[in-house]
N, C-alpha and C positions, 0 to 999 in steps of 0.2 A: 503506685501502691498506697503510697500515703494519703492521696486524692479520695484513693477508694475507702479508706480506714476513716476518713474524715465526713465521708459522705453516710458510712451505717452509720457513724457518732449522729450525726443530726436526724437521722431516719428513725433510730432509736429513740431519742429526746423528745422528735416531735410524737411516736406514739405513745411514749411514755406520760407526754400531755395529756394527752386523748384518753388516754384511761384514767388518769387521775380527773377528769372532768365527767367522764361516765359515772365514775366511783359516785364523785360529787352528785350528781344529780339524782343517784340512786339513796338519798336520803330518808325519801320515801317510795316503797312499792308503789308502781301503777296500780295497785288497788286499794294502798291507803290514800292516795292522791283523788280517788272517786267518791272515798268516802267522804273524805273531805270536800272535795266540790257539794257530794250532795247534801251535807251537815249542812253547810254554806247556802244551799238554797232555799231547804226546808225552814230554816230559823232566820231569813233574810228580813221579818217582821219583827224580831226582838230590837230591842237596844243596844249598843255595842255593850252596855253595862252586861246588861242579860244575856248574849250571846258570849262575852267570857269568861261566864262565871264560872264553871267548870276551871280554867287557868288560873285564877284569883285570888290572893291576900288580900280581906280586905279589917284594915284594923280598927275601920270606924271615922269618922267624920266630926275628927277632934286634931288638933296641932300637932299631937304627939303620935295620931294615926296613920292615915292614909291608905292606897291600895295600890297592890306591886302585880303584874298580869308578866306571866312567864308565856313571852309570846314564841310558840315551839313551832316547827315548819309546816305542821299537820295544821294550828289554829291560823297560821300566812297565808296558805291555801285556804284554809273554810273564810275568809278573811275576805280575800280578793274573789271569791265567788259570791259572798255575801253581796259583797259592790255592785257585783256584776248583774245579780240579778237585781237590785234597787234601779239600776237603768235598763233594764232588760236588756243586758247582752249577753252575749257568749262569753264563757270565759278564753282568757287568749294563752293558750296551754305554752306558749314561746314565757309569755310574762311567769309562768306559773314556774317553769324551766330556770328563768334568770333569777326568779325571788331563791331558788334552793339552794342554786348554786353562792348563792352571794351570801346566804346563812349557814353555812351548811358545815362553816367552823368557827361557829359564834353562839352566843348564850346571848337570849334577850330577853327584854323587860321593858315595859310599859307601866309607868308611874306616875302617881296621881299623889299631889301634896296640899296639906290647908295650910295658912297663913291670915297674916292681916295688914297684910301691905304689898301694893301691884308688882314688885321685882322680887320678892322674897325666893323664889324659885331657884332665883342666878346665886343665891348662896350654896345650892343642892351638892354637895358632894357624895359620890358612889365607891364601894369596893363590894367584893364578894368572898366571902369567908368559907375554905374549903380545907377540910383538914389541916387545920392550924394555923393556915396560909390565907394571906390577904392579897387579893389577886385586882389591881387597876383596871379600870377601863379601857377598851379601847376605843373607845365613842362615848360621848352622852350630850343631850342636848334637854333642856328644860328652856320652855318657851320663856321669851324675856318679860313678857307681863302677863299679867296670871288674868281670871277671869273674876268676874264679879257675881256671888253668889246673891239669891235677896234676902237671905239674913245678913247679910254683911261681909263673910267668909270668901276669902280668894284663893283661889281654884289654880294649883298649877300643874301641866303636864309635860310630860318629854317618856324619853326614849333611850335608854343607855344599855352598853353591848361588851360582852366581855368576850376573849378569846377561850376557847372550850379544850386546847393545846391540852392542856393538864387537868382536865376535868373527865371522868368516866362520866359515859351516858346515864347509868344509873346510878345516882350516891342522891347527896342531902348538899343544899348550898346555901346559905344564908344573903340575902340581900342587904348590904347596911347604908344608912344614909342619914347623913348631918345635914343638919341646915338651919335657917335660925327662922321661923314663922313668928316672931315678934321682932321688930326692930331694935328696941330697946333692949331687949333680953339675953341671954347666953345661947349659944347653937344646942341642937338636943337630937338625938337620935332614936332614930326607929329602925328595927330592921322585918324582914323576912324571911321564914324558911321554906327553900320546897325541894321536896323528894320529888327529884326528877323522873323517877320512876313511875310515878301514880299520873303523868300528865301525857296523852298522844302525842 
């Protein structure tokens, strides 16, 4: 009897898996997932600049600006079909499946900062401002040497990912980020806001 008790315990569990990863994957309708592919193909000529603009803060191309892209599941998918068609392949709906699941309780952003010095970048610290609440990261990576622009300006990019645990799908969230783009100078902060709602 016990055997048996022990055996629906794990028969339960593992479907209880299985749905929570259907749930998962169901982030997007199979028909926002088409759209997305075909956004993805039709604008596969644009710029990555151009093709996010729609997602985009951007506060200008000054130390104290930058641009923050709230990268949502819908623009991941128009994303990796955008790739896909630059190499003319098919998209691989398995990858398409892995990237939802693996965001699919996570907020992210795509961030772009000036400075004037190749590490400035690695000084970047992140939080996200929600209801009163300052909520940490659970990832972020800024590349460790930035790029060289030909006015002189260095270019640095990363990726930083917050948990969406306590965050409704549609409200307002502030992106904030310190960092010191003069060597010599004090850290200074920029942030962003976006209504999560106005973005696929």
């Amino acid at each position: 009897m016990k055997r048996f008790i022990l055996f629906l315990g794990i028969v339960f569990l593992i479907i209880g898996c299985q749905r929570k990863n259907e749930i998962t994957e169901q982030i997007l309708t199979p028909n926002e997932i088409e759209q997305a592919i075909k956004y993805g193909k039709e604008n596969a000529n644009l710029t990555f600049s151009e093709f996010v603009k729609d997602w985009s803060i951007d506060r200008g191309y000054e130390f104290t600006g930058g641009k923050a892209v709230l990268i949502t599941p819908f623009l991941r998918v128009a994303l990796l079909s955008k790739n896909a068609e630059e190499r003319n392949q098919k998209v691989d709906m398995k990858v398409i499946n892995m990237v939802l699941k693996d965001i699919s309780d996570k907020i992210c952003f795509k961030v772009t900062l000036y400075g004037d010095y190749a590490t400035f970048g690695r000084t970047a610290k992140f939080y996200l401002e929600y209801n009163g609440k300052k909520i940490q990261p659970i990832s972020s990576f800024m590349a460790p040497y930035s790029q060289f622009a030909r006015d002189y300006t260095h270019i640095s990019e990363g990726e930083v990912k917050f948990s969406k645990k306590e965050i409704p799908e549609k409200t307002k969230v502030n992106l904030v980020v310190t960092f010191k783009p003069v060597e010599e100078d004090k850290e200074i902060t920029t942030s962003f806001e976006f209504d999560l709602k106005k973005y696929k």
